[in-house]
N, C-alpha and C positions, 0 to 999 in steps of 0.2 A: 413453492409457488402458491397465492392464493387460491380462494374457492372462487374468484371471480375470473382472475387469468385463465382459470382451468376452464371455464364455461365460453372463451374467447377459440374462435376459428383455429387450427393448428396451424401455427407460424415456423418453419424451417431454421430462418435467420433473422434476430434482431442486431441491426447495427446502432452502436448508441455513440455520441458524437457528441461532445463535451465542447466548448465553446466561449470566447469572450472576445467581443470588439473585432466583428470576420464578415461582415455584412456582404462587402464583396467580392467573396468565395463562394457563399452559401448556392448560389444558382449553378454555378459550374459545377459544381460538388454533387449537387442533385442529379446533373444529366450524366456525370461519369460516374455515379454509382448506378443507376438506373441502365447504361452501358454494362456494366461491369457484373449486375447482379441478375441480370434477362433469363441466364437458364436455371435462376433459381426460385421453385415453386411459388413458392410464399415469404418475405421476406416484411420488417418494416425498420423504418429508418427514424429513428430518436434522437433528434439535436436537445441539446440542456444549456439555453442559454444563461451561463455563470452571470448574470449581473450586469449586461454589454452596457456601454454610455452610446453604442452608437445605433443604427437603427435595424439589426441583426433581427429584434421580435419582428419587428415587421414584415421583414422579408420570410421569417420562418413563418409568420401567422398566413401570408400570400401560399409560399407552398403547401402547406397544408391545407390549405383552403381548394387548392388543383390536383391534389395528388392522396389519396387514401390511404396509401402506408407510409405514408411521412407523418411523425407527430411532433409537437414540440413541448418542451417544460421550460420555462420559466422564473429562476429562483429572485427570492425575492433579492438579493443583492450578490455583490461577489464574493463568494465561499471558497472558491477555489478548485484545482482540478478533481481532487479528491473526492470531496463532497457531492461534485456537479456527476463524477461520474458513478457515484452510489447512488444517486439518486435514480442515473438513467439504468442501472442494474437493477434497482427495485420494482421499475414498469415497463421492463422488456417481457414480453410474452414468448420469446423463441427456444425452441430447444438447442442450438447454439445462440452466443453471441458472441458480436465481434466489436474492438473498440478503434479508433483511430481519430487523428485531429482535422479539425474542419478547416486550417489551411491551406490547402492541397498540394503540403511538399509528402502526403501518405499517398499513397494510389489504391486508387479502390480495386483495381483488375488483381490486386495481390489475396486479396481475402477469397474468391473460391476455390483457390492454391490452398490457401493454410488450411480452410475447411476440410480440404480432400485430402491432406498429409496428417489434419487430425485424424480422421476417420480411419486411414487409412494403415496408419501407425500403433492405432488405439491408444492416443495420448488425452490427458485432462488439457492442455492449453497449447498453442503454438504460439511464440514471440518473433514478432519482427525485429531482423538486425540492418540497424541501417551502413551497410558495410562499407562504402563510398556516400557521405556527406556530403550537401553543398548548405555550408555554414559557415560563418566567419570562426578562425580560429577559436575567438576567445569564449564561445559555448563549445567545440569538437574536444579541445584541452581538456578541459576540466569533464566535461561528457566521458572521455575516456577513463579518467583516472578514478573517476564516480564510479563505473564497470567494475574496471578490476578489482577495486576497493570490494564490493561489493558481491562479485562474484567468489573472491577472497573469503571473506566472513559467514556467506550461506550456502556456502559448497554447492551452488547451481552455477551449472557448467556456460552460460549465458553473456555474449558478446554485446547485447547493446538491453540491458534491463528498463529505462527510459522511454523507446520507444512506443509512439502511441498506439501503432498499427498490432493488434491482436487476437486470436480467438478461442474460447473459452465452449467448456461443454456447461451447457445451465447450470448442472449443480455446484460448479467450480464457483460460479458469481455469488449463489444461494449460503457458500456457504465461509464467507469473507463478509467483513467488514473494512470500509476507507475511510480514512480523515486525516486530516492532517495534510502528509507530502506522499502519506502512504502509495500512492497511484503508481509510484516507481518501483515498487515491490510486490506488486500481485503474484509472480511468480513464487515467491518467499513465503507470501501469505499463504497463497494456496501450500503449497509444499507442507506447511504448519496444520493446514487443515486435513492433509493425506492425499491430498491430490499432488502427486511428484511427477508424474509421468508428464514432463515438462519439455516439449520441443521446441527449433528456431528455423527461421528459414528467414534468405537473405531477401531482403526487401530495396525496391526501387525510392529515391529520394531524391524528390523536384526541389529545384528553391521558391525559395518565397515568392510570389507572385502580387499577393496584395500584403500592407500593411507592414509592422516591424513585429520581432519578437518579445517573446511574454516573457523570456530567460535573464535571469538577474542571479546575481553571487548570493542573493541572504536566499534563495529557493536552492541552492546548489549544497548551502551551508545547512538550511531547514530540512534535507532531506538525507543528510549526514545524520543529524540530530535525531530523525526517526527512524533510521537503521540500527541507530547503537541502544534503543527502546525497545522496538522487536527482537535485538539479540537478547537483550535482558528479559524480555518477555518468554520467549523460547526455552531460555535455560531452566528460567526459575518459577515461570507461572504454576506450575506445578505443586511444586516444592520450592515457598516460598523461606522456610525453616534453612535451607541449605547457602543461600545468602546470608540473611538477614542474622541468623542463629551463629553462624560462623565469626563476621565481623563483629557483634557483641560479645560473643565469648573470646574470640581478639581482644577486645578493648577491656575486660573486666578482669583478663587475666596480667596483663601489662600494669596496667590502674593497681591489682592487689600486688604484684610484687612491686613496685614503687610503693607503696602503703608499708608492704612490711620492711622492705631495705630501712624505712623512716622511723617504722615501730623501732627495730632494732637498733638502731643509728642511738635512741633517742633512749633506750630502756638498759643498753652498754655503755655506751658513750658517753650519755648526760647531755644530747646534742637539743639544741632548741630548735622547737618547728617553726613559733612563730615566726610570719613574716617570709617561709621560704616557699618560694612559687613549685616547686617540686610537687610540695602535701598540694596545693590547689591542683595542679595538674593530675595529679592520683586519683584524687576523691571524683575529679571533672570527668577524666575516662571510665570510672567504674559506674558513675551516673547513667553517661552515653551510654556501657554495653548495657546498660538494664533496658534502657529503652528501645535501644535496637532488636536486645534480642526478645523483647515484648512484644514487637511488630511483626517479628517473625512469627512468633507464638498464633500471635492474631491473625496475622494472615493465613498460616497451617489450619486453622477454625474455619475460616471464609471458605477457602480452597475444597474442604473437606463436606462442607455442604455444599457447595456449587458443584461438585461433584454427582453427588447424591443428584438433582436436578436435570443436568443435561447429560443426554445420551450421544453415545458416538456417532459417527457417520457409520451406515454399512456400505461395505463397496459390493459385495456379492451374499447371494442367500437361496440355496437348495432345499 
C-alpha cells in the first residue's frame, strides 16, 4: 500500500465495481449497497468506468458528488474487465476488498457473509458461486464447461471461477497483477502468489434488469487462451531451461541422427544428397534446437537475476 493510502482514515471495506454501459443500475446499486453495508464501520465504494458510450460518468460523477465514500475512475477508453478492475485494486484503501458487477444480477447483502466466512475461516479470498443462474443457455453452457476446464487444470476445488461477486484480504490484491481476460482467474493468480487458502460460498443471482450482456464466444475463447498462458507460466517461469532446453535438445538430436543416417547413406552407399529434402529437413531441426535451446539458456540468465531482485511474500514472522 502507498505512503499516501497509509496516511488515509482506516477503511474496513473497499468495494471496487468495474463497469461498462450500466448507467441505469448505477442508483439502485448504490442504495442496495448502502442497505447492505450499514453495519459496516467504514467502508468506500469504487466504480471504474471501463470506457461507457453511454452517460454512466455522469451519473457516477452525481453520486459522488452526494455521497463521500463513493468514488469514481474513469479510464480513458475501453480496456476491459481486467485492466478496469487492476486499476480499482490499485486505489482501494481497505483492509478487505470486495469485487462484484454493477449489473445488479450480484447482490450486495452477500458480501458481509463472505467477509465473516473469511475471517472466520482464516482464508486469503472467498468466491461467489452462482449456483442457480438466470441466464440464457447460451453463456450458462459454455460458463460451465469453462469451470470445469478450468477447475481441472489448476487443482482449485472452485464451482463458478467467473463469478464477479468476491472478497479478497488486501494483500491478496497487492500482490497480483490483471490483464488481459485474467479477471477469471484471480483465484489461480492468487494461489500462484501463496495465498491458497481459497473458499466459496453460494451466491444469490438476479436477472438482468437493465440493458443486454457483455458476454460473447471470442471473450469465452480469450480467456481459454489465458488459462493455457498462466499454466505455462506456473510450470516454467521458474525454470525456463526445463521447457525450452528439453524441446531443443529434442529437435537437435532428431536433426543429427537424420544428418548421420545421410552421412552414412552417402560415405557406404555413394548415395547422392543433392536435391533430397531429408538433408534440408536435418540441417532445418538442428538450426531450430540451437535456437530454442538458446532461449532457454537466456531465459535461465533473466530468471536468475530476477531472482536475485524480488523477495518473497512472508506470510508469518516471530
Amino acid at each position: 500500500m502507498s505512503e499516501q493510502n497509509l496516511q488515509q482514515p482506516d477503511i474496513i471495506l473497499s468495494v471496487v465495481i468495474p463497469l461498462y454501459d450500466e448507467e441505469a443500475s448505477l442508483k439502485e446499486l448504490v442504495r442496495l449497497l448502502g442497505d447492505a453495508l450499514a453495519k459496516i464501520p467504514s467502508y468506500e465504494v469504487i466504480f471504474v468506468d471501463d470506457g461507457s458510450s453511454d452517460q454512466s460518468w455522469k451519473v457516477i460523477e452525481k453520486l459522488c458528488a452526494d455521497k463521500e465514500h463513493i468514488k469514481g475512475i474513469q479510464l480513458q477508453r475501453n480496456y476491459g474487465k481486467s485492466p478496469a478492475l487492476q486499476t480499482g485494486f490499485e486505489n482501494a484503501r481497505g483492509r478487505y476488498v470486495a469485487t462484484m458487477d454493477a449489473d445488479l444480477q450480484d447482490d450486495p447483502r452477500e458480501i458481509p457473509q463472505m467477509l465473516q466466512q473469511l475471517k472466520e475461516e482464516n482464508l486469503d479470498l472467498v468466491s461467489g458461486w452462482k449456483k442457480e443462474r438466470h441466464d440464457p443457455l447460451t453463456k450458462i453452457i459454455p460458463s460451465r464447461l469453462f469451470n470445469k476446464v478450468t477447475s481441472m487444470f489448476t487443482g482449485i476445488g472452485l464451482n463458478d471461477f467467473n463469478c464477479g461477486l468476491k472478497v479478497y484480504r488486501r494483500e491478496v490484491i497487492d500482490s497480483i497483477y490483471l490483464y488481459g481476460e485474467q479477471h477469471r482467474y484471480i483465484p489461480f493468480l492468487a494461489k500462484l502468489a501463496g495465498y491458497d487458502r481459497i473458499g466459496e460460498k453460494v451466491v444469490k443471482h438476479h436477472p438482468r434488469k437493465y440493458g443486454q450482456t457483455k458476454f460473447g464466444i471470442s471473450r469465452f475463447m480469450h480467456g481459454f487462451l489465458d488459462l493455457l498462458t498462466l499454466l505455462f507460466v506456473k510450470r516454467y517461469l521458474q525454470q525456463p531451461m526445463h521447457f525450452f532446453g528439453t524441446l531443443g535438445f529434442l529437435f537437435l538430436f532428431i536433426g543429427g541422427l537424420i544428418n548421420l543416417y545421410l552421412t552414412i547413406d552417402k560415405l557406404v552407399y555413394g548415395a547422392h544428397l543433392s536435391g533430397r529434402p531429408l538433408l534440408l529437413f536435418g540441417v532445418m531441426l538442428i538450426v531450430l534446437g540451437a535456437q530454442i535451446f538458446s532461449i532457454g539458456f537466456l531465459g535461465e540468465l533473466i530468471q536468475k537475476q530476477s531472482e536475485k531482485r524480488n523477495k518473497p511474500n512472508i506470510r508469518n514472522m516471530i
